[in-house]
C-alpha positions in Angstrom: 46.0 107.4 -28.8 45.1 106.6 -32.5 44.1 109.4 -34.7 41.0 109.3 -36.8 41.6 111.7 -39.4 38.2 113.9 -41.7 38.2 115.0 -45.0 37.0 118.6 -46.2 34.2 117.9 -48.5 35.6 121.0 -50.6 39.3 120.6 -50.4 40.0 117.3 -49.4 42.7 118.0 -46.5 42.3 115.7 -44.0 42.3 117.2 -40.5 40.7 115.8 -36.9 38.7 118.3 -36.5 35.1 118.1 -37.2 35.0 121.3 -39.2 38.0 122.3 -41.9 40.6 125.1 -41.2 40.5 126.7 -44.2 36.8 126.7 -45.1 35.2 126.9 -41.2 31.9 126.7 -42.5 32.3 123.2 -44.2 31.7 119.9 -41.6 34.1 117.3 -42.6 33.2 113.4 -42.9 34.1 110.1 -42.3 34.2 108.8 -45.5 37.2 108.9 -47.2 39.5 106.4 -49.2 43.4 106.8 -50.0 45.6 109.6 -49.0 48.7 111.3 -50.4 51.1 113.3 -48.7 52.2 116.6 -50.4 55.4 117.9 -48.7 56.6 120.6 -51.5 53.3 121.7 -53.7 55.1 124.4 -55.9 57.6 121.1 -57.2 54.4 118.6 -57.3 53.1 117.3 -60.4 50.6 115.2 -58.5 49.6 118.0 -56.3 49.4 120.9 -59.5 46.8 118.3 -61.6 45.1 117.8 -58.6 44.8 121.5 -57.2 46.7 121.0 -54.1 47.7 124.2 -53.6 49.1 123.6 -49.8 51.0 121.0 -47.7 49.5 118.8 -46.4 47.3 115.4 -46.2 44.1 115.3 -48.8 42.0 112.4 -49.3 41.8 111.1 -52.6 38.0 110.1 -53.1 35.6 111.6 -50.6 32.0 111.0 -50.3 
């Protein structure tokens, strides 16, 4: 069964659930271009300069 990831509105983890684990009270959406994978955050420069403080999947432009 395919997977049809959401992104946080707030954080921009993608999830497939329709509300995000670390703020419950935020529904996520559909809409949602380009992903990046951060597997070590604390040796990230991509995920520092972004504010990825977690790993994880996060959307990169999220309407």
């Amino acid at each position: 069964m395919k997977v049809e990831y959401r992104a946080c509105r707030k954080c921009k983890l993608l999830v497939d659930a329709k509300n995000c684990p670390v703020h419950p009270e935020e529904k996520t959406t559909k809409e949602w271009f380009g992903f990046v994978f951060i597997e070590s955050p604390d040796e990230s420069t991509l995920a520092r300069e972004s504010g990825f403080t977690s790993k994880g999947r996060y959307a990169i432009k999220v309407r």
